[in-house]
N, C-alpha and C positions, 0 to 999 in steps of 0.2 A: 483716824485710819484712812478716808477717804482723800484725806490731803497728804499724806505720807505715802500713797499707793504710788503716786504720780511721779513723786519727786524721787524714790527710789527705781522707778523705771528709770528716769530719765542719767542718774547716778550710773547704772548698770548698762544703760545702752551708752554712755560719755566711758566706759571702761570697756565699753567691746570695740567700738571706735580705736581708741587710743590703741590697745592691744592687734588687732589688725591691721592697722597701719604700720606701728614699731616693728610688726614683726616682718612684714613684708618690704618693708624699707631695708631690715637688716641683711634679709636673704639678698635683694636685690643689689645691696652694696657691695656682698660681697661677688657677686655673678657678677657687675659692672665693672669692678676694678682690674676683673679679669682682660674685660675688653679694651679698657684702656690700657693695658701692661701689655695688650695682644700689638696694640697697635704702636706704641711707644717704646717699651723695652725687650719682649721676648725675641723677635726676630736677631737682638745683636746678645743677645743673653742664653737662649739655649738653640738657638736656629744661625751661628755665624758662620759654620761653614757655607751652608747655603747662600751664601752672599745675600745683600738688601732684597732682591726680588723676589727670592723663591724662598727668603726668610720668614718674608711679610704673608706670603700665601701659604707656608705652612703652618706659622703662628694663628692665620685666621681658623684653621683647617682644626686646633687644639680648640681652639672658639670654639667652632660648627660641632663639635665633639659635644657637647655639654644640650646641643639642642635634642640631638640620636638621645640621650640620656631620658628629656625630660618623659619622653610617654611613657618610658618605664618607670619612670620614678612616679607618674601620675595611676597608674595600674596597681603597682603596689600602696603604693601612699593611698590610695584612693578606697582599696577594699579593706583596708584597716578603718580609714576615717570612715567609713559608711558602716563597719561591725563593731568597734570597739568606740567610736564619737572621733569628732573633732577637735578635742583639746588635748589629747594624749598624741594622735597624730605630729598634730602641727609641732609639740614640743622637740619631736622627736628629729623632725624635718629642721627644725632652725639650728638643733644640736649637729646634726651630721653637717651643716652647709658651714658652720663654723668650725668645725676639728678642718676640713678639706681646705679650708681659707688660710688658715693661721697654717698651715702644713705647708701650702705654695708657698708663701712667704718665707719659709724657713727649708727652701728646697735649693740644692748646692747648684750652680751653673755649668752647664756643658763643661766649662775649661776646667772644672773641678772633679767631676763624675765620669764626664763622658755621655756616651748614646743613653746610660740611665735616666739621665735628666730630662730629658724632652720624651721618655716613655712614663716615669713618675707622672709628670707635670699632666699628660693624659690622662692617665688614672686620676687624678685628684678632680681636674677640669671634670672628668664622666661625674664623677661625685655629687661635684657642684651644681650640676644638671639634674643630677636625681633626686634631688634634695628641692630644690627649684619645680620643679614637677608635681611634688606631694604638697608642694606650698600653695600657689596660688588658691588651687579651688578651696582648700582647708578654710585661709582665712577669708577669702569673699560671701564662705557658706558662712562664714561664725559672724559676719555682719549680716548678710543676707537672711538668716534664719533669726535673727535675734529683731530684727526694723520692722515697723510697721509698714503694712501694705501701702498706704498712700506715700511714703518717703521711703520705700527702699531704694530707687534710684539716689536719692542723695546720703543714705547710710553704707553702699553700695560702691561710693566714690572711696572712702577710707582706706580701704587694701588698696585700690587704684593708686593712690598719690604714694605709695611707697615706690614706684620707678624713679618719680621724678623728683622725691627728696635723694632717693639713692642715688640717679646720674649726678645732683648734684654736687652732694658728700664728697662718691668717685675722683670728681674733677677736683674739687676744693682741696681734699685731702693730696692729691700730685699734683696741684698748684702750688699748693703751701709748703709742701716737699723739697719741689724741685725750685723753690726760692730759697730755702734755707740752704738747700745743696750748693747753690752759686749758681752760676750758668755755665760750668763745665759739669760733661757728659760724665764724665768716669767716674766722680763718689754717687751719682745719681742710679747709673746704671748697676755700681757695686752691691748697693746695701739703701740707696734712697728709697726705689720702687718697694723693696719690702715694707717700710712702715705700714701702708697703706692695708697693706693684707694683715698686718698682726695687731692693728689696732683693732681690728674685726672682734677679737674675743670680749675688748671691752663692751661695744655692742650687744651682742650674742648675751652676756650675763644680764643687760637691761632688757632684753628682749622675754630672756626666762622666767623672769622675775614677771615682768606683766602679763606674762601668758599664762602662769601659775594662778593669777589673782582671777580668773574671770571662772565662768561655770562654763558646763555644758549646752549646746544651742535648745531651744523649745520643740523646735522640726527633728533633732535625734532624740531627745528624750521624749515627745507622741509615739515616735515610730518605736523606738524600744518598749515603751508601751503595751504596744498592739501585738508585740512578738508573739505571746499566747498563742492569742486567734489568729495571726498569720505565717507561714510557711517562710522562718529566716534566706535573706539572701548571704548563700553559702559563696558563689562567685559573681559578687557587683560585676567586675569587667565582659563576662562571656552575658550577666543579664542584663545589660544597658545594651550589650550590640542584639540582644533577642528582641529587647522592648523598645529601644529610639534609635538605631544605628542610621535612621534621616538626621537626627538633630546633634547623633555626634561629629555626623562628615558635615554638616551646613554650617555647623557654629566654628568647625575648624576653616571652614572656605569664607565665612565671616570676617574672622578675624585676621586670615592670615597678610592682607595688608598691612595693618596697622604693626605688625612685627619686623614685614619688609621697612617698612620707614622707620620702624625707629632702630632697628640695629642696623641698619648704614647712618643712619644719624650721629649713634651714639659709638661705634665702633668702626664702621668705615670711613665715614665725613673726621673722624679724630687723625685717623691714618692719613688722608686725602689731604688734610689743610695742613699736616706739616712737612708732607712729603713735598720735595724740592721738584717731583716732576708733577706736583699737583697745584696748590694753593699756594705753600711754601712757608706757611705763616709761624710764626713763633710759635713753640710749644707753650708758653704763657699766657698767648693773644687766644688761642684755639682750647686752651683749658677754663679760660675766662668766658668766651661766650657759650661755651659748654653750660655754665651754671645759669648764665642771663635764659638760657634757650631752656633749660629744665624750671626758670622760674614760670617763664609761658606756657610750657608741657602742665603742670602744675593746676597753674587757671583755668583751664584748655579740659581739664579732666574734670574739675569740678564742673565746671558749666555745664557741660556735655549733661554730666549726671544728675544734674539738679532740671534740665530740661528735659528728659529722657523720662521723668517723672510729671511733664506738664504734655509732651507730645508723642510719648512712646521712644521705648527704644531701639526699633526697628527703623523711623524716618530718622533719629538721631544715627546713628551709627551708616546708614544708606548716605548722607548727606556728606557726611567724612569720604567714605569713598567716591563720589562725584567729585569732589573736590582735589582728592590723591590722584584720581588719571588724570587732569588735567596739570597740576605740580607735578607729577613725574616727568612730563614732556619738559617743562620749564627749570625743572631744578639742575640740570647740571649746566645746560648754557650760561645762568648764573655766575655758577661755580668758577667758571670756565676764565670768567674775567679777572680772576684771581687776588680783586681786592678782598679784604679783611670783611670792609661794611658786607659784599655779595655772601662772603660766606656766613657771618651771622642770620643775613634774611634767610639765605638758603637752610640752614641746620633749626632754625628756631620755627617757621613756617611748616618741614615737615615736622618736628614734634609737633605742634599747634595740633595737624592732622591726624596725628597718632590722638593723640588726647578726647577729641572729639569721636574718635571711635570708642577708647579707653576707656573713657567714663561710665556709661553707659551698660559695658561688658559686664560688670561687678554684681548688677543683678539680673542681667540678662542672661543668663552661661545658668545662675540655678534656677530660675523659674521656668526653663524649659526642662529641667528633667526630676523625675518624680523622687521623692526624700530615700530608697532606697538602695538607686545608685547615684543618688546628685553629688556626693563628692569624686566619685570615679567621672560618671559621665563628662561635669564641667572642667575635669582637671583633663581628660580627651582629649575634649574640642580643642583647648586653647593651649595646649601642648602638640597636639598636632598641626594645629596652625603655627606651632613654633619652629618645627621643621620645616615647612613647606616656605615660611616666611623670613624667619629668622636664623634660619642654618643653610639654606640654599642662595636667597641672592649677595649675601657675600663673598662666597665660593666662586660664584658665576661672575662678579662685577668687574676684577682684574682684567677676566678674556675677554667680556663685552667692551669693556673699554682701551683695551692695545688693541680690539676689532675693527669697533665702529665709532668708538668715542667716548666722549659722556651720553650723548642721546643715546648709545643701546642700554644702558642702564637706565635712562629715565622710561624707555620703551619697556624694559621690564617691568620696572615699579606700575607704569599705567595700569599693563595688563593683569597685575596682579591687584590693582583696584576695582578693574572691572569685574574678576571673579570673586571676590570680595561682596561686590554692588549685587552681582546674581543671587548667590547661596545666602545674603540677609533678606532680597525681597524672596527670598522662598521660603526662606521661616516665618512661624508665628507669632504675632506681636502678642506679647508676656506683661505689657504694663496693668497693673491693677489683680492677673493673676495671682488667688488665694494659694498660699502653702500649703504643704498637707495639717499642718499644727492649724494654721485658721481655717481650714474648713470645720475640722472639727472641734470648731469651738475654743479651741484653748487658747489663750491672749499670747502675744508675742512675746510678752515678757514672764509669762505664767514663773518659766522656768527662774531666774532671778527671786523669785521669792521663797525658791524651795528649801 
C-alpha cells in the first residue's frame, strides 16, 4: 500500500495535468482562430462594404466583443464552479465554446444574408467569450487544488501552455489550409477559412472525454465538507468583492500587460505583417512564424513557472513587466523595417514576455483568494485584465498609429507594463501559501483516492 499510495498520486495528478491543458488548449483554439479569421478573412467576408480599413477595425471591434463577454462569463461560471465544483463547470464551459465555434464556421457571408451576418457572427463571438471566461479559472483551480504545495508553480504551468499549443494549432491549421487552397484568395475566402472552425468539434469531443475521466479537486471537496458548520456562500461574486475586492482589481492590474502583448501579437502583428501598408509579408511567411513564436511562448511559460516555484511569483511575473516597458518602446521601430527576419524577432520576443508573466499566473490568481470564492475571484482578476488588456489596445492601435506611428502603440504597450509593474509589487507574495485543504490536514491528493 505504501508503495501504491505514491504511484497512484502521481497517475491522478499526470491526468489532471493532461486534462487541463486539453481543455484549455481546446477553448483557446477555438477563441484564437477567431483572431486569425479577424485578421485575415472577416473584414472581406462579412465587413466588404466597409472597404479594407474600416473592415479591418470593425472585424477587430467583433474581436473586442468576446473580451466585454469574458467577466460575465467568469461571474457566472464562477458561482457555479465555487457551489456545484469544478468539473461540472468546466464541462459545461468547453461544451458551449464548441456549439459557438462550429456555428461560425457554418455561418453564411454578408453577400449571402446580408447585415444578419456580421450581427450572428457577434452573438456567437459574445459566446465564445463567455465560455472563455468560466474557463480559465476552472482549469488552473483543478491543477492548482490538486499539486503539491512545493510544485504548484510547475503543476500550475499546465492550463498556461494551452495558449501556446492553441496559437499554434490556430496558425498550423490556416497554414495548412490555405496551401491546399492554392494561393488564390477566393476558394480560401469561400469555404477555406471554415475548416479551421469545424474541425473544433473533433477537439471539443477529446476534450470531453478527458474531463469526464478526472474527479473532483481536494480544496472543493474540504470546503463541501465544512458546509455543516459553515454559513454556504449563496453569491461568490458580491462575497469576493466584500472579502478581497484589493486582490481582485491588483491581479486584474497584474496581469493586464501580458494580454496587451499577446493579442497584438497574436491578432494584431497577424493583421500588420500581411497588410500591404504594414510588413507586407506573405500570408504563409506570417502564419509560419506564428507557430515558431508560440514554440518560444511555450518555453517561455514553462520556465516562468517552474522558477516562480524557486523565487516567487511575484519577482517572476515583476521582471516580465520591466522587461515589456522597455520592448514596447523598441518593438514597433523594429516592425517598422519591414523585413521578415524584424518581424519574427518582434512577434516571438513579445510572446517570450507574455510567457514569463503567463506562467507563473496559474497558481498565483488561486492562492490569493480563499476556496470559497477562488474560482469566481481568479476567473475576475484575469478577465478583467482581459478587457482592460486584451479588448482595448487593439481598438486604440489603428488611431495611435495613423496618429503617431508605431511608437504611440509601443508607448501604450510600456505604460501598460508599468501598471502592470505597480499592482503585482502591491500584492502578496503567494509562494509556499497552504490551501484551505493543507491547512487542514488533508493531502493534496486525499481526494484521488476517494
Amino acid at each position: 500500500m505504501a508503495i501504491e499510495e505514491p504511484r497512484a498520486r502521481e497517475v491522478s495528478l499526470r491526468r489532471v495535468a493532461i486534462a487541463s491543458c486539453a481543455g484549455t488548449t481546446i477553448e483557446f483554439y477555438d477563441f484564437f482562430i477567431y483572431g486569425t479569421a479577424a485578421a485575415l478573412v472577416f473584414p472581406k467576408v462579412f465587413f466588404p462594404a466597409l472597404g479594407p480599413a474600416a473592415g479591418t477595425v470593425a472585424s477587430f471591434a467583433t474581436f473586442a466583443v468576446a473580451f466585454f463577454a469574458r467577466p460575465v462569463g467568469a461571474v457566472l461560471f464562477g458561482h457555479y464552479g465555487d457551489r456545484l465544483g469544478r468539473k461540472r463547470t468546466l464541462i459545461s464551459t468547453l461544451l458551449l465554446m464548441g456549439v459557438a465555434t462550429v456555428l461560425i464556421g457554418l455561418l453564411p457571408s454578408a453577400e449571402t444574408i446580408g447585415v444578419a451576418a456580421p450581427i450572428i457572427l457577434v452573438a456567437l463571438r459574445f459566446a465564445q467569450g463567455f465560455a472563455v471566461g468560466g474557463e480559465w479559472a476552472g482549469a488552473t483551480l483543478l491543477a492548482a487544488e490538486y499539486a503539491p504545495k512545493a510544485k504548484r508553480g510547475l503543476y500550475g504551468v499546465f492550463p498556461q501552455l494551452g495558449p501556446a499549443i492553441a496559437f499554434a494549432l490556430s496558425s498550423a491549421t490556416f497554414l495548412i489550409t490555405g496551401l491546399v487552397m492554392g494561393h488564390t484568395d477566393e476558394a480560401f475566402l469561400s469555404y477555406g477559412w471554415r475548416i479551421p472552425f469545424l474541425v473544433s468539434i473533433v477537439l471539443v469531443g477529446i476534450g470531453f472525454y478527458v474531463r469526464l475521466s478526472i474527479d473532483e479537486t481536494p480544496a472543493f471537496k474540504a470546503a463541501q465538507s465544512a458546509a455543516p458548520t459553515e454559513q454556504p456562500t449563496r453569491l461568490p461574486f458580491l462575497e469576493v468583492f466584500r472579502a478581497q475586492p484589493r486582490e481582485v482589481l491588483l491581479s486584474a492590474g497584474s496581469l493586464t500587460m501580458l494580454f496587451a502583448f499577446f493579442y497584438m501579437g497574436t491578432a494584431y502583428l497577424t493583421s500588420y505583417g500581411t497588410n500591404p501598408q504594414g510588413a507586407g509579408l506573405p500570408r504563409t511567411v506570417v502564419l509560419s512564424i506564428g507557430i515558431a513564436a508560440a514554440v518560444v511562448f511555450g518555453i517561455a511559460t514553462v520556465l516562468a513557472g517552474v522558477l516562480s516555484d524557486r523565487f516567487g511569483r511575484r519577482k517572476v511575473i515583476m521582471g516580465s513587466c520591466a522587461v515589456g516597458i522597455l520592448w514596447g518602446l523598441a518593438l514597433f521601430p523594429l516592425l517598422d523595417t519591414g523585413a521578415a527576419a524584424a518581424f519574427a524577432i518582434g512577434l516571438t520576443v513579445s510572446l517570450c514576455v507574455v510567457g514569463i508573466s503567463y506562467g507563473p499566473a496559474g497558481s498565483f490568481l488561486p492562492e490569493l483568494f480563499e476556496p470559497r470564492h477562488r474560482y469566481t475571484g481568479a476567473g475576475l482578476g484575469y478577465n478583467i485584465a482581459g478587457v482592460l488588456g486584451g479588448a482595448v489596445p487593439p481598438l486604440l492601435a489603428p488611431g495611435l498609429a495613423a496618429t503617431f506611428g508605431g511608437i504611440g502603440i509601443g508607448v501604450m504597450l510600456s505604460v501598460l507594463g508599468l501598471v502592470s509593474l505597480v499592482c503585482t509589487a502591491a500584492l502578496a507574495e503567494t509562494r509556499g501559501r497552504a490551501l484551505a485543504h493543507e491547512r487542514s490536514g488533508l493531502p493534496p491528493m486525499a481526494a484521488a483516492a476517494d
